[in-house]
C-alpha positions as CSV (number, residue, x, y, z in Angstrom):
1,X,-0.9,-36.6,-7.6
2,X,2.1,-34.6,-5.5
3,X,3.3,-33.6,-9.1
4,X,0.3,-32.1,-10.4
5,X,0.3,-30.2,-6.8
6,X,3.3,-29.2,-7.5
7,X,2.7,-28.3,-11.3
8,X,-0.1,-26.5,-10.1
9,X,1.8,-24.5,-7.6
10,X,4.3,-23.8,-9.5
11,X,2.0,-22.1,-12.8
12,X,-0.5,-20.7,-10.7
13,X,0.3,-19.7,-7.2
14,X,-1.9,-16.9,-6.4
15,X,-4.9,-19.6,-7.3
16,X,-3.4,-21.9,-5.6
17,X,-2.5,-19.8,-2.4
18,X,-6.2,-17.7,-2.1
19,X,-7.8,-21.3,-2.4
20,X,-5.5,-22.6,0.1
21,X,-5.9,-19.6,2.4
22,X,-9.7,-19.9,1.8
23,X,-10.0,-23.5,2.9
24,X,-8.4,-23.4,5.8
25,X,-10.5,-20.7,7.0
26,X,-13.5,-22.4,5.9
27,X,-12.1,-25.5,7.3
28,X,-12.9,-23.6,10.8
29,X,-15.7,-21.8,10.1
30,X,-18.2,-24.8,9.7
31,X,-16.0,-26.8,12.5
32,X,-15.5,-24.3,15.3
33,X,-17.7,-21.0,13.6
34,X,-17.5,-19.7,16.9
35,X,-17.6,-15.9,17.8
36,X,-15.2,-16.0,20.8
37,X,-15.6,-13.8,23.7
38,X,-12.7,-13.4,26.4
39,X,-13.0,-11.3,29.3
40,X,-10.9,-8.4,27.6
41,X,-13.5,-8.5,24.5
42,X,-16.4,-6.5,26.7
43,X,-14.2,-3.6,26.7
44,X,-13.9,-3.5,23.6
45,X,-17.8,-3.7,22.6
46,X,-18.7,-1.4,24.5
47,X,-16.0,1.4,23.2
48,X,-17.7,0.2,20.1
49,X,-21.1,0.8,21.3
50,X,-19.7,4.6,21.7
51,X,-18.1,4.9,18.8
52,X,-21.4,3.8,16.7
53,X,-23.3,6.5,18.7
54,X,-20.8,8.7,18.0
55,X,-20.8,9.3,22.0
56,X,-17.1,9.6,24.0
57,X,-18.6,11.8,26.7
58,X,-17.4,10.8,30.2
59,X,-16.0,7.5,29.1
60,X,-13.5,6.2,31.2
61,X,-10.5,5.4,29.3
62,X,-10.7,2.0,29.3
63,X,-9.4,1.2,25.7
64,X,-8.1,2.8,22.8
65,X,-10.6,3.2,19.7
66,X,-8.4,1.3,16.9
67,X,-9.9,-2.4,17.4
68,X,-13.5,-1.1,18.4
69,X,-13.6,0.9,14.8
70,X,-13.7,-2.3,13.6
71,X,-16.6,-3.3,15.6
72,X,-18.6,-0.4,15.4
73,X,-18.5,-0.1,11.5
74,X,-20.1,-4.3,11.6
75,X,-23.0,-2.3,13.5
76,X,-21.7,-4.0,16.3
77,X,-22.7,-7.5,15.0
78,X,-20.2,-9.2,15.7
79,X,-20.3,-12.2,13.3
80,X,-19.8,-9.2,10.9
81,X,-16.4,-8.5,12.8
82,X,-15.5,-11.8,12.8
83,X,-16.2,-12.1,9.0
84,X,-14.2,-8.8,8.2
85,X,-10.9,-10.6,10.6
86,X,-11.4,-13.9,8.4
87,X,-11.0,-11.6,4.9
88,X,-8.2,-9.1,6.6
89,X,-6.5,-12.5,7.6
90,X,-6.8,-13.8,3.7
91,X,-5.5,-10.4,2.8
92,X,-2.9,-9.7,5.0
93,X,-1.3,-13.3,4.0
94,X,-1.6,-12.6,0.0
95,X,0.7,-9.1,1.4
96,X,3.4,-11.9,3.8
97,X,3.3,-13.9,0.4
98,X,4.2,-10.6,-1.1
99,X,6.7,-9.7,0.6
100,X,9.0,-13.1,1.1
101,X,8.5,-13.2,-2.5
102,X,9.8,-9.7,-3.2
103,X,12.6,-10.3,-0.6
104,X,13.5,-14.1,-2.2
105,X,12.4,-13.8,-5.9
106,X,10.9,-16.8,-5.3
107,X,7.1,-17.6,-5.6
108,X,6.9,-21.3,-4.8
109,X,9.1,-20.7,-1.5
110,X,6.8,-17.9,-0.6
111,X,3.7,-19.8,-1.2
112,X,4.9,-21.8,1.2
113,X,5.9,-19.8,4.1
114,X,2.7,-18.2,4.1
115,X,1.1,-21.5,4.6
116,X,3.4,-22.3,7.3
117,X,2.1,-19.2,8.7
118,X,-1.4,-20.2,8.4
119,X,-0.3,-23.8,9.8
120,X,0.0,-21.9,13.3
121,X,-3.2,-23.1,14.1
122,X,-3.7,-20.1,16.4
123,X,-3.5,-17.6,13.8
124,X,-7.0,-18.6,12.3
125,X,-8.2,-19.1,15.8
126,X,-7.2,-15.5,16.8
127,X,-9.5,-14.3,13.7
128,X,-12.2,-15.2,15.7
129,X,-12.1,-13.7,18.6
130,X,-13.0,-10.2,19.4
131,X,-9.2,-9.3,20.7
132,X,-6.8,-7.2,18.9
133,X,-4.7,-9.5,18.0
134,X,-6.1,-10.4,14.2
135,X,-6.0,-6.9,13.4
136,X,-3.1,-6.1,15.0
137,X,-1.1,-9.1,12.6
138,X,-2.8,-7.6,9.2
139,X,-1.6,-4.3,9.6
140,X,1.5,-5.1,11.0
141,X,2.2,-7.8,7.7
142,X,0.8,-4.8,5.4
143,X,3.5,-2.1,7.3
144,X,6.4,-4.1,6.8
145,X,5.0,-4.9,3.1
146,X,4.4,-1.6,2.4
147,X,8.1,-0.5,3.7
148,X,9.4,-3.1,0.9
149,X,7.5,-2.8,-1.6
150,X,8.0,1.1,-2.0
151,X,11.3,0.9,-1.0
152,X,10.7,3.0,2.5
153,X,14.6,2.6,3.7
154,X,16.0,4.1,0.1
155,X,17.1,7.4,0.4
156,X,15.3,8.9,-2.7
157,X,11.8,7.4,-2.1
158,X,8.9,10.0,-2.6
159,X,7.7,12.0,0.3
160,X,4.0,10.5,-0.1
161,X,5.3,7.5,1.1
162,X,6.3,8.3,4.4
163,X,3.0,9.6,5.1
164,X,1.1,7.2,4.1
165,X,2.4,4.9,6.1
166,X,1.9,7.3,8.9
167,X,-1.5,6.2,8.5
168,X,-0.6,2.4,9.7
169,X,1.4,3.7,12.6
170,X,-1.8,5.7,13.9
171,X,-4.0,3.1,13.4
172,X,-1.8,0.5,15.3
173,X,-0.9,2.9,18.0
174,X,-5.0,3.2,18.6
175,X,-5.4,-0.5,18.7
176,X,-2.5,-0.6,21.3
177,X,-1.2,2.3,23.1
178,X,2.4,0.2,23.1
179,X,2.6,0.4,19.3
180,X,3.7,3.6,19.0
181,X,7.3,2.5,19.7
182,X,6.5,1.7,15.9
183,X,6.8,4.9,14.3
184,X,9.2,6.2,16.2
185,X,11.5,3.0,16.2
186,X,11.7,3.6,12.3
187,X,12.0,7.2,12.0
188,X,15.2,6.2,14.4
189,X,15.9,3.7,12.3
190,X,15.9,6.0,9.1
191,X,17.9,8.9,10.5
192,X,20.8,6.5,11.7
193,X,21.0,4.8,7.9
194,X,21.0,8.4,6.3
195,X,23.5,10.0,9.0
196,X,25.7,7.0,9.4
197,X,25.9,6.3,5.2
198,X,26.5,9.7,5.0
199,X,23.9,10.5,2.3
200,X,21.6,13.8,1.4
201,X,19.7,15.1,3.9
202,X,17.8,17.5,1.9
203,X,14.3,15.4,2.7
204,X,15.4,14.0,5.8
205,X,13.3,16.7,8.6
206,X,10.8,16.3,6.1
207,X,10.0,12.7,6.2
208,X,10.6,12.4,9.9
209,X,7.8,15.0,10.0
210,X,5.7,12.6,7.6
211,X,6.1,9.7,9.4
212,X,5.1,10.7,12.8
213,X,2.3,13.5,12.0
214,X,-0.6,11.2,12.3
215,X,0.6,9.1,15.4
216,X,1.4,11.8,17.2
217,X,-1.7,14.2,16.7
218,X,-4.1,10.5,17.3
219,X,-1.8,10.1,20.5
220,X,-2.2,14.2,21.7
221,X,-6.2,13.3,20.9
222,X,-6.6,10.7,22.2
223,X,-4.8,11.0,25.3
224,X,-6.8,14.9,25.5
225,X,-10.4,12.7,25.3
226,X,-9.0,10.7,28.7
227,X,-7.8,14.2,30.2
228,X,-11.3,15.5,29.8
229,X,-13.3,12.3,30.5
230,X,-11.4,11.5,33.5
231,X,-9.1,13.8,34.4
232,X,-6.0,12.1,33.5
233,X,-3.6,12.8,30.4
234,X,-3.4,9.2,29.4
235,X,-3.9,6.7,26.6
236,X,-5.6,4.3,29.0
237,X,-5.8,3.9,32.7
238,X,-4.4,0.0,32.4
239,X,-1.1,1.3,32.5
240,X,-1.0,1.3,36.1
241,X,-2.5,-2.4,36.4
242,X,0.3,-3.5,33.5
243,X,3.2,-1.5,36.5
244,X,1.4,-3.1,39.3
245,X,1.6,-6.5,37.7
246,X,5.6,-6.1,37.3
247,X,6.1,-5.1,40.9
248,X,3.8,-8.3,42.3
249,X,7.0,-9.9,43.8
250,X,7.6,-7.4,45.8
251,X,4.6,-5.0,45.9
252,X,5.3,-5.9,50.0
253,X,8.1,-3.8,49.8
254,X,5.7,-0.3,49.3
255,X,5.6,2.3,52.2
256,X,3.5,2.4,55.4
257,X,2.0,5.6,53.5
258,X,0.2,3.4,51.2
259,X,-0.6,0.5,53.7
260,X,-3.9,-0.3,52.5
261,X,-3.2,-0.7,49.1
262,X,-0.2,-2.5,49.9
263,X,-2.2,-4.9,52.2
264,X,-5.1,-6.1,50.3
265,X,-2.6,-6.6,47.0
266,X,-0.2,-8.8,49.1
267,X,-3.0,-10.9,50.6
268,X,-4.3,-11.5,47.9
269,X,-0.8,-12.2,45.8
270,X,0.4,-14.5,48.7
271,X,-3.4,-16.6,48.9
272,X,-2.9,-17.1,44.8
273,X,1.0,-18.3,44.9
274,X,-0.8,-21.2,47.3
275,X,-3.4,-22.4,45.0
276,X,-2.6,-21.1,41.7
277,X,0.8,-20.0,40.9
278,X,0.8,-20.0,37.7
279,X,-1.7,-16.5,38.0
280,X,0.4,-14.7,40.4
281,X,0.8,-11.8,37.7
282,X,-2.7,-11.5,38.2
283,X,-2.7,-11.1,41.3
284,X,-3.7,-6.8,40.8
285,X,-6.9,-8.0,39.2
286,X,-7.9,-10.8,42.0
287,X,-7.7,-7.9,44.9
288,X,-9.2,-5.2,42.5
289,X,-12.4,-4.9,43.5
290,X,-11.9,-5.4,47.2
291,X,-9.0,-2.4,46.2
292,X,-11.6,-0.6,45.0
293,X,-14.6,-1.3,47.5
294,X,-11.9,-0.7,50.2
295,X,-9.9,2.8,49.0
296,X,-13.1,4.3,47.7
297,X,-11.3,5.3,44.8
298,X,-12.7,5.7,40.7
299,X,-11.1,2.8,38.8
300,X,-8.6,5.8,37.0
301,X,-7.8,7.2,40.5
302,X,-7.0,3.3,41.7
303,X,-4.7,2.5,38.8
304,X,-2.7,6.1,38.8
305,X,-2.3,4.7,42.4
306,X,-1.2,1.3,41.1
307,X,1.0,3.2,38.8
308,X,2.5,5.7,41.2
309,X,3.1,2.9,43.7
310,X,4.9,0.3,41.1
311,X,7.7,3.4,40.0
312,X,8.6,4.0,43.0
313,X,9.1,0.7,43.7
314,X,11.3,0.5,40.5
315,X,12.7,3.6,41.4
316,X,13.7,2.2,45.1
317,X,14.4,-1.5,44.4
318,X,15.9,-1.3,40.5
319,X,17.7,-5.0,41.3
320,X,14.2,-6.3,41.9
321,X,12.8,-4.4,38.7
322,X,15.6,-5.8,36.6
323,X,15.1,-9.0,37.7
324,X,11.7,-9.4,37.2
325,X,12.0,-7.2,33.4
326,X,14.5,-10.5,32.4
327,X,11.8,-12.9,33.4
328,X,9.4,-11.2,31.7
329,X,11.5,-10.8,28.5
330,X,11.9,-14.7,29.0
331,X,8.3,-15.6,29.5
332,X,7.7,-13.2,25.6
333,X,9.4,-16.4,24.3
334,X,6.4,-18.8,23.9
335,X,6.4,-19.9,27.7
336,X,2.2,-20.5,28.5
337,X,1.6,-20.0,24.8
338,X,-1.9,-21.3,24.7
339,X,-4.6,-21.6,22.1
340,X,-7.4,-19.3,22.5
341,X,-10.6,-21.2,22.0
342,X,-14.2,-21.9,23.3
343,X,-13.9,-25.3,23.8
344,X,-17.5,-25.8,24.3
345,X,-18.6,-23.9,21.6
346,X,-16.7,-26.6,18.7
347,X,-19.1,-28.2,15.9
348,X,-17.1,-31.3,15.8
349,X,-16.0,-33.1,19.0
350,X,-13.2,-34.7,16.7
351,X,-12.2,-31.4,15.2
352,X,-12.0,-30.5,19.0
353,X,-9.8,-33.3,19.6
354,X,-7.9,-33.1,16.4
355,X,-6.7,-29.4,17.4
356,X,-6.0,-30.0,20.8
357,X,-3.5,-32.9,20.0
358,X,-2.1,-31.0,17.4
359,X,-1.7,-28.1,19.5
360,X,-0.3,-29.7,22.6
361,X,1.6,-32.6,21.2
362,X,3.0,-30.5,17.9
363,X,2.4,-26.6,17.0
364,X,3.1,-25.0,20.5
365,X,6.8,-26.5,20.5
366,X,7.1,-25.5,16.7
367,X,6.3,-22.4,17.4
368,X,9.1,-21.8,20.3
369,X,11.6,-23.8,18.4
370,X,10.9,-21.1,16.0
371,X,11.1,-18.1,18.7
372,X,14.5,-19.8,19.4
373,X,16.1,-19.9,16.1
374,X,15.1,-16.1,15.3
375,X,16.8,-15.2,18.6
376,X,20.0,-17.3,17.6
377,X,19.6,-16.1,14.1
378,X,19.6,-11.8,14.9
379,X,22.5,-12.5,17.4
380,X,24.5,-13.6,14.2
381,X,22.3,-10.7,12.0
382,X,23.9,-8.3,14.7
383,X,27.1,-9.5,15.5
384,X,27.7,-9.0,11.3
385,X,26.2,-5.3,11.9
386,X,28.8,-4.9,14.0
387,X,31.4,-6.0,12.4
388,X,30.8,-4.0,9.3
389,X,31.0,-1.1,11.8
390,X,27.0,-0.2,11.4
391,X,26.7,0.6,8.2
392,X,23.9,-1.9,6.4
393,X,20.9,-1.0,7.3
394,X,18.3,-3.0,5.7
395,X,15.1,-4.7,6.7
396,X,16.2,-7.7,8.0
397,X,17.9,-5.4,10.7
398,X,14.8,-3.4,11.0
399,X,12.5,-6.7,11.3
400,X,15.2,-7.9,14.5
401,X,15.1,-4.0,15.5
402,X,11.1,-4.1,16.0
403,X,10.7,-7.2,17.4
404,X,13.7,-7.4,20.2
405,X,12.8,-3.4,20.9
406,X,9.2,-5.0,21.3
407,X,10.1,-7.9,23.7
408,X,12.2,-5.5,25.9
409,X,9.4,-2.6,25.9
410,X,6.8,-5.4,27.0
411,X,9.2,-6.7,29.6
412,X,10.0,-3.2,31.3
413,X,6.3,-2.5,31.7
414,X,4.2,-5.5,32.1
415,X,4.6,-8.9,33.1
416,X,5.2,-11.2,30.0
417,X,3.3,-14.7,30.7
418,X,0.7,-13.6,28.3
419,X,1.2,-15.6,25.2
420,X,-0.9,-12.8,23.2
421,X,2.2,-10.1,23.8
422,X,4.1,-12.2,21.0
423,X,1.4,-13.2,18.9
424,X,1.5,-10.0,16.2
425,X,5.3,-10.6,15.7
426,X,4.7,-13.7,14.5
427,X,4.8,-13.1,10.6
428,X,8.2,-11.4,11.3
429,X,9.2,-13.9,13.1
430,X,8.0,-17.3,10.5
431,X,9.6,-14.4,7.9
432,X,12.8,-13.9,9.3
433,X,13.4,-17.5,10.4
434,X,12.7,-19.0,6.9
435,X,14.3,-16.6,4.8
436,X,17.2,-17.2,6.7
437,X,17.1,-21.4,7.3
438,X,16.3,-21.0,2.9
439,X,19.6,-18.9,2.4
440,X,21.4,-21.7,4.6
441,X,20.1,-24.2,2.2
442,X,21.2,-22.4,-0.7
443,X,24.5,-22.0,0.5
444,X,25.1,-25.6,1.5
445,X,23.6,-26.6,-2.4
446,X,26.3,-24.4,-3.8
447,X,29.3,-25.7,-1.6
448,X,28.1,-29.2,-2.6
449,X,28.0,-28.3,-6.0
C-alpha cells in the first residue's frame, strides 16, 4: 500500500498534492465548518461594509482596506470569504510547492514540505477566520514565488517585473500598515547586490522606481483618507495602542503633565498583573474606555495621546525600551502560540478533542522547535555572508533578511506575545528550515558514500 503512495507521488504529484491539499481542508470544513469571529474581525466587517457602499466619508481610521476588499467583494457574506481563504490557501500552497521545488529540483521533497506546511494545524484553522492572517500567508508565499520564479535578484531581469510585484507590496502594506518594510527591505536588498557585485547600473533608479510606485502612492492615499477623516496623517490610529502596549512596564514613569492618562492606565495595568498576568500587554485596552469616558477625548485624539506619551517615554527611559523590545523579540518566537478556534462551534466533539491533543501535546512544540532551528540556521547563513565579505546575495539571505527585519520591527513597536505576529512567516520559515535540514542530509549521504 506505502509503495503505491509512493508510486503515486512520485508520477503524479500535482494530483497527488491538490487532492491532498483538498482533503485536508475538507477534512475541516464538515468537522469544524465554522466562520470564526474574533474581537479584531468587527473592524474589519465593517471597513467592508464601507468599501461595498463605496462610502469612506468620516470613517475613523480604524483599519487599512487590504483584508476588507476581500470581504466586501463576498457581498459581505462571509461564508463567501471564508470560501475564497480555503481556495487562496489551496493556491498559495501549489505556489510554496513551487517554489521548494524550483529551489531543490526536487518534486517528491517539495510535495512534502508543503504538506508539512499544511500539517500546522493552525494554518487551515487561520483560513477560517475573518483575520488577516490567511491572506496575509498567500500573498506573502506568491511574493517570494514570484521573486524566484522570474528571477527578481538577477541583474538583467525585465523592468515589468519589478512592477508587477509592486502590486503585492501594495496589497500587503493595505492589509497591514507594518508590511511595507516589505518593499522597501528588498529594493535595499537589490541596490546592495548590484553596488556591492559591482554590476550595471543602467536599470537600477529605474527598478527602485518600479518597485515602490504602488506602495508608496496606496500609503500617501491612504494615509490622506485618515488626514481628512480624522484629522491625522496616519495609516491607522492603533499605532498609538501598539506604543502604549510596549511602554506598559513603565507607563508609571510619564509626567505629572499627563496625570490622568498616566493614572487610569497604571491602575488598571497593576489590577491585571494580580489576576491575570499573562494579559498585562493589554492592559491599554482594559483602561480604554474608562480612558476615554474620563479624558473626553475621540478614540484618534486618545491614541495620538497614547502615542505621544509611549516616545517619550522611549525617548527618556531607552534602557527600559530596550529591555522590553528584547522581550518582545523573544516572545515572536512561538511563546503563547495558540490555536485560534471556536471551540464551541466544532461538528465533532472527537474532532474537537483530536485537535486539541494534537495541538497541545504535539504541533505547538514542532512548531517552536522549528522557530529555533531557523534562528540557529541564519546565524550560520550569516556568519558565511560574512565571511565571504558580503558578496552572495541570494534568496536564502533575503528570506533570513525579511523575516529577522520582521521580528525586530514587531519588537520595537508592539509588544510580541501575540502568536499571530509570526504566523505569515511561517512558509519562510517551514522553507528555510527544510531546505536546509534536506541539504544536511545530502551532504552526510555523500560523505558516507
Amino acid at each position: 500500500m506505502l509503495k503505491r503512495i509512493n508510486y503515486y507521488i512520485n508520477n503524479h504529484t500535482l494530483k497527488a498534492l491538490f487532492f491532498s491539499l483538498i482533503i485536508l481542508r475538507l477534512i475541516v470544513l464538515f468537522l469544524y465548518g465554522s466562520v470564526t469571529i474574533f474581537p479584531d474581525s468587527k473592524a474589519y466587517i465593517a471597513l467592508g461594509n464601507r468599501l461595498l457602499e463605496l462610502n469612506l466619508t468620516d470613517y475613523s481610521g480604524r483599519r487599512t482596506p487590504g483584508f476588507p476588499f476581500l470581504i466586501a467583494i463576498s457581498n459581505n457574506i462571509l461564508g463567501i470569504t471564508v470560501a475564497i481563504q480555503l481556495i487562496l490557501g489551496v493556491i498559495g500552497s501549489y505556489f510554496f510547492y513551487d517554489l521548494v521545488r524550483l529551489k531543490t529540483h526536487l518534486k517528491t521533497f517539495a510535495f512534502t514540505a508543503t504538506l508539512c506546511l499544511n500539517l500546522f494545524i493552525h494554518f487551515i484553522f487561520f483560513e477560517f477566520a475573518i483575520l488577516t492572517e490567511a491572506l496575509s500567508v498567500f500573498l506573502i508565499i506568491l511574493m517570494f514565488w514570484y521573486i524566484e520564479r522570474y528571477k527578481l535578484l538577477k541583474f538583467d531581469t525585465p523592468v515589468k517585473h519589478y512592477f508587477i510585484i509592486s502590486f503585492i507590496f501594495s496589497w500587503l502594506y493595505l492589509i497591514k500598515p507594518f508590511y511595507i518594510y516589505f518593499p522597501v527591505g528588498f529594493t535595499l536588498f537589490y541596490i546592495v547586490n548590484i553596488i556591492i557585485n559591482k554590476k550595471t547600473k543602467t536599470d537600477l533608479l529605474l527598478k527602485s522606481i518600479c518597485i515602490l510606485i504602488v506602495p508608496l502612492v496606496s500609503y500617501y492615499s491612504w494615509n490622506m483618507v485618515n488626514k481628512k477623516n480624522t484629522g491625522y496623517f496616519n495609516n491607522t490610529f492603533y499605532l498609538g495602542l501598539n506604543l502604549s502596549q510596549l511602554a506598559t512596564t513603565f507607563f508609571d514613569k510619564a509626567p505629572e503633565e499627563d496625570k490622568l492618562i498616566r493614572d487610569i492606565f497604571v491602575k488598571h495595568r497593576d489590577s491585571i498583573n494580580k489576576v491575570k498576568p499573562f494579559d498585562l500587554p493589554m492592559s491599554v485596552w482594559y483602561a480604554y474606555d474608562e480612558l476615554l469616558e474620563k479624558t473626553r477625548l475621540s478614540e484618534q485624539d486618545l491614541c495620538n495621546e497614547l502615542g505621544r506619551i509611549s516616545k517619550n517615554l522611549f525617548k527618556n527611559h531607552p534602557d527600559l525600551y530596550v529591555k522590553q523590545a528584547i522581550i518582545s523579540w523573544t516572545l515572536f518566537w512561538g511563546y503563547g502560540e495558540t490555536l485560534l478556534i471556536n471551540r464551541e462551534k466544532f461538528n465533532s466533539e472527537y474532532f474537537k478533542f483530536f485537535i486539541l491533543i494534537i495541538w497541545n501535546g504535539f504541533i505547538k512544540y514542532l512548531l517552536i522547535l522549528f522557530y529555533v532551528l531557523f534562528l540557529l540556521f541564519s546565524i550560520k547563513k550569516l556568519f558565511l555572508f560574512f565571511k565571504s565579505k558580503c558578496i552572495v546575495y541570494d534568496f536564502d539571505l533575503l528570506v533570513i533578511c525579511i523575516v529577522l527585519c520582521g521580528s525586530i520591527a514587531q519588537a520595537l513597536v508592539v509588544y510580541g506575545s501575540n502568536s499571530r505576529y509570526a504566523f505569515p512567516y511561517l512558509p519562510l520559515i517551514v522553507y528555510f528550515v527544510l531546505v536546509k535540514l534536506n541539504r544536511l542530509k545530502s551532504i552526510k549521504n555523500i560523505n558516507y558514500v
